[in-house]
C-alpha positions in Angstrom: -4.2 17.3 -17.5 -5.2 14.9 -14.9 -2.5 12.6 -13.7 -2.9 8.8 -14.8 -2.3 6.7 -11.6 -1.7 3.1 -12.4 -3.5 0.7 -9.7 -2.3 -3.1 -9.3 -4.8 -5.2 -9.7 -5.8 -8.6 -8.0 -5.9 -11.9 -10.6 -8.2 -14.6 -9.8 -6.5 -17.9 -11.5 -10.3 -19.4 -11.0 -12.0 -17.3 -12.6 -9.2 -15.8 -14.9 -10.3 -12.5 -13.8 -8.4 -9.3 -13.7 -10.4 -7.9 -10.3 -10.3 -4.5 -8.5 -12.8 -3.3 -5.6 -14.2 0.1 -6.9 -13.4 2.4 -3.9 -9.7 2.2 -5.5 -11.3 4.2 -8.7 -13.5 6.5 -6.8 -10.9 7.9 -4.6 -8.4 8.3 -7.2 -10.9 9.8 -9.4 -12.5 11.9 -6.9 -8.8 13.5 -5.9 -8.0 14.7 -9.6 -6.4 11.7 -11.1 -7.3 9.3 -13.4 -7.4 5.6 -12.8 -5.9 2.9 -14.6 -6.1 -0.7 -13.7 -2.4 -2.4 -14.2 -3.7 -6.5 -14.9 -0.6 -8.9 -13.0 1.9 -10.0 -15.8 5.3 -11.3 -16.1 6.0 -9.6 -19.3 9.0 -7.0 -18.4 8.4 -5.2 -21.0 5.0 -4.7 -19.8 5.9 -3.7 -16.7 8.0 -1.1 -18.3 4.9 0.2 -20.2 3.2 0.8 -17.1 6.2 2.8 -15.7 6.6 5.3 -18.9 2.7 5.8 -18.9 1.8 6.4 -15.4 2.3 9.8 -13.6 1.7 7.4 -10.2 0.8 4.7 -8.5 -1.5 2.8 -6.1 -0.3 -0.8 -4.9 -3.7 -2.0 -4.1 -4.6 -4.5 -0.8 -5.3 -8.2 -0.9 -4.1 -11.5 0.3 -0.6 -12.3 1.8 2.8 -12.2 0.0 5.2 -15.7 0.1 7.5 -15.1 2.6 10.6 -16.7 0.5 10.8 -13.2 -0.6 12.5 -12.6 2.6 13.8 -15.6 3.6 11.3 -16.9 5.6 9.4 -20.2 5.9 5.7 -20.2 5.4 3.8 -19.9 9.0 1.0 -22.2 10.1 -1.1 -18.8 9.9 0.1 -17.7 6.3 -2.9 -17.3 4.2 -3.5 -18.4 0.1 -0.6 -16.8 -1.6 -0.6 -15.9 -5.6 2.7 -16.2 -6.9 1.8 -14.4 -10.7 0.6 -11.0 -8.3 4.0 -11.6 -6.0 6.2 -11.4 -8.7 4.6 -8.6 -10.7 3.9 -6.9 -7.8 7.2 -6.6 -6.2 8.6 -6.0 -9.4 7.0 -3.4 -10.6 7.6 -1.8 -7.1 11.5 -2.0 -7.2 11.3 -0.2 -10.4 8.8 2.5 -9.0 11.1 3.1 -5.7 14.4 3.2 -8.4 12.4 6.1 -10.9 11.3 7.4 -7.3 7.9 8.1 -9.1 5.2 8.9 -6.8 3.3 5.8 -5.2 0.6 4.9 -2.3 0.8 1.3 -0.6 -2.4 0.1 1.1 -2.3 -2.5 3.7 -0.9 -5.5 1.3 0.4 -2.2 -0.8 2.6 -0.9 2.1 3.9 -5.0 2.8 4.7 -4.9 -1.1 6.6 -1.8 -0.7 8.6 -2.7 2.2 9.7 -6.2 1.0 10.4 -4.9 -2.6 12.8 -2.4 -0.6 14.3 -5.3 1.0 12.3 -5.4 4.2 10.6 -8.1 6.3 7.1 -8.6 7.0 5.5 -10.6 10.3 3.3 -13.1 8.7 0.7 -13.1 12.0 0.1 -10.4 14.0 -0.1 -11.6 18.1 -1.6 -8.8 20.2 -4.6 -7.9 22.1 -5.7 -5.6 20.1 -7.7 -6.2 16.7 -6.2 -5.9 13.9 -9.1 -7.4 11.9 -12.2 -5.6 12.4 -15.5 -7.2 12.8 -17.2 -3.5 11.6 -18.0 -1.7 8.3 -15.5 -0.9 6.1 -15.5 2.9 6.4 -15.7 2.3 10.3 -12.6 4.1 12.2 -11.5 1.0 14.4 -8.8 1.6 16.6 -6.4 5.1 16.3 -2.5 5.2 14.9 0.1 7.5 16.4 1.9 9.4 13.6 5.7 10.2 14.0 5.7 13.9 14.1 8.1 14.8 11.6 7.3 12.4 9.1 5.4 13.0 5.8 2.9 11.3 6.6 2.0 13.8 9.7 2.9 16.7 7.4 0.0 15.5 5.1 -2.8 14.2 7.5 -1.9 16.9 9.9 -2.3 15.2 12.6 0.1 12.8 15.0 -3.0 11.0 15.7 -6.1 9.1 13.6 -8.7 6.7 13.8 -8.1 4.2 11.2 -10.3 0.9 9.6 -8.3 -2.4 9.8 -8.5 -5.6 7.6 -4.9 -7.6 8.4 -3.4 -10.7 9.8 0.4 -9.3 8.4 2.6 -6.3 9.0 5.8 -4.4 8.5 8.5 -6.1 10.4 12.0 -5.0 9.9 11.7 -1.6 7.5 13.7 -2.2 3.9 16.1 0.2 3.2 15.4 3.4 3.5 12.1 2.8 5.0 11.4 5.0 7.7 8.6 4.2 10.0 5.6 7.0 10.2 3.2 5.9 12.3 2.1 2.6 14.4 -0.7 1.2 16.7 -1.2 1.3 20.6 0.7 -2.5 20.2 3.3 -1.1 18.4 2.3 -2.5 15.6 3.6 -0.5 12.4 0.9 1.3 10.6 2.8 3.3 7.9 6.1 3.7 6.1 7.8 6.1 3.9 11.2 6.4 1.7 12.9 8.6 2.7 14.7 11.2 0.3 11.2 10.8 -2.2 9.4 12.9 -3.2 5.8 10.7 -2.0 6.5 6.6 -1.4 4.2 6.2 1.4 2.4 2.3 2.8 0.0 2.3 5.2 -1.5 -0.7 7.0 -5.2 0.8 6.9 -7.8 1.6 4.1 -8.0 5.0 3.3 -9.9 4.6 0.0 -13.2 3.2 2.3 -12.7 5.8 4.5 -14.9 9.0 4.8 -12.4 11.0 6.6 -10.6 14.2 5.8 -6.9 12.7 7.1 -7.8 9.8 3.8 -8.9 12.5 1.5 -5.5 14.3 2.3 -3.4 11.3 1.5 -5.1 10.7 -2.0 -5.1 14.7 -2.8 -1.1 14.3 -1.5 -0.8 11.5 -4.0 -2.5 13.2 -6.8 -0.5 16.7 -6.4 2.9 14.9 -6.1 2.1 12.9 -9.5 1.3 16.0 -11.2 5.2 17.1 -11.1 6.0 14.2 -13.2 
């Protein structure tokens, strides 16, 4: 059986639409699994739902998190925040990282993770290197340096790839047991993983737009990983 992998979707309050980008789909889809939309709710019992019917999970990318959840004041720079997909989010997450059940953050994703592990996040990126590229989606932008005995390295293999990038925000201080795996020329950090789990990896870049074998690895590590549970 294909694994069902749960991915978080965005809600748009506006429209009072449930909304996910397709690339999301296909790349789950494409490595094995079988994707499943999760809509934002508050409903704990819900959330539990998810948890007992998903084999794993994608925390998808999107707009920026409220800092309160780490004691921070919002910056000048701080974009529109949405407090229904904060609170599910980061919720669902804390019970994912507690089940240690298999999930993949993507650049909001790997924020999520961090902060629901009790990490920090730096609301705007200064450096003089773009971290918002002006290119297609599926263009490689600017290279990452992988830490090589992370997971992340054992699963790319590589200690270094070209990555696309679409963020103002990054990992700041790691949450517990957040081990960083790879970062940018600036040092800014690129990727994170739990350590002593099985596959809890964020990463600040796009892999589902990407064409590259290193993205089709990460999905294919995601998929194989869920499949054990």
């Amino acid at each position: 059986m294909r694994p069902l992998i749960g991915i978080t979707g965005n809600f748009d309050a506006d429209e009072d639409a449930v909304l996910l980008k397709g690339y999301y789909v296909e790349s789950v889809n494409r490595a094995g699994g079988v994707a499943m939309v999760l809509p934002p709710v508050r409903d704990d019992n819900i959330i539990n739902n998810y948890l007992s019917v998903c084999q794993g999970f994608v925390l998808s990318g999107g707009g920026d998190i409220d800092p309160v959840y780490w004691g921070e004041t919002p910056a000048v720079e701080l974009g529109e925040v949405n407090p229904l997909r904060d609170f599910f989010e980061l919720s669902l997450t804390r019970k994912i990282i507690t089940a240690k059940l298999p999930v993949l953050g993507i650049c909001r994703g790997c924020q999520v993770l961090n902060v629901a592990a009790g990490g920090s996040i730096v609301q705007n990126i200064t450096s003089d290197i773009s971290h918002d590229q002006n290119a297609p989606r599926s263009y490689p932008f600017h290279a990452i340096f992988i830490e090589k005995h992370s997971h992340l390295a054992s699963i790319t293999q590589s200690e270094s790839i070209p990555v696309n990038s679409f963020h103002h925000q990054a990992v700041d201080k790691p949450g517990y047991r957040m081990q960083i795996s790879a970062c940018a020329p600036d040092g800014t950090i690129e990727a994170i993983e739990a350590a002593g789990h099985s596959f809890c990896i964020g990463v600040q870049w796009h892999p589902e737009c990407m064409l590259d074998m290193a993205s089709k690895r990460l999905f294919n590590a995601l998929i194989n990983a869920s499949h054990c549970e």
